[in-house]
Phi, psi and omega in degrees: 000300187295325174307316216247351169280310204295161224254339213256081213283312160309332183264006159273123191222086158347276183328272163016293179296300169304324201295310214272316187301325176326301188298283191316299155355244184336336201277344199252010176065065186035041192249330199269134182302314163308300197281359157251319174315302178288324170293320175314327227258335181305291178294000187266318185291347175253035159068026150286059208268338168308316174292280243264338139317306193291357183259324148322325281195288179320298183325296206284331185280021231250140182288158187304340160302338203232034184220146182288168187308296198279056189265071187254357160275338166285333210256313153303315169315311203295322186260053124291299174339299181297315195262015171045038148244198179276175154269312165325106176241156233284184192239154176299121167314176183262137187287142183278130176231142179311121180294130178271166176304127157315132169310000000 
């Protein structure tokens, strides 16, 4: 999750996030909804933004048990997706402070 997530840019590793999410995939037969939500967010972080629909997407077709009441969050990824950016956002600049007046 945090490779592909983290708020930290260094502490994000794309590639990484899919190999892992990929895995967790398969192991869960596509099924599980967290684990296509972090590969999309994963191919998305490596500017894969075609997978990271299509993986949202996989996600959102998931039968209604396994999917939350509300997927209005999903639907916000896809079109972050679409518009090819990440979910990971920069860590807060550090605040600017003004030079004070000299005596």
């Amino acid at each position: 999750f945090e490779l592909a997530l983290d708020k930290r840019p260094v502490a994000r590793d794309g590639a990484k996030a899919v190999e892992i999410a990929r895995r967790v995939c398969e192991l869960t037969q596509w099924q599980n909804l967290d684990a296509l939500d972090i590969l999309a967010a994963a191919y998305a972080e490596t500017g894969d933004f075609a997978q990271a629909e299509a993986m949202i997407r996989k996600a959102m077709e998931l039968p209604l048990g396994k999917l939350p009441t509300n997927i209005a969050p999903l639907e916000d990824r896809l079109r972050r997706y679409k518009a090819h950016k990440t979910i990971g956002l920069p860590a807060p600049s550090p605040p600017v402070l003004s030079p004070t007046a000299s005596p």
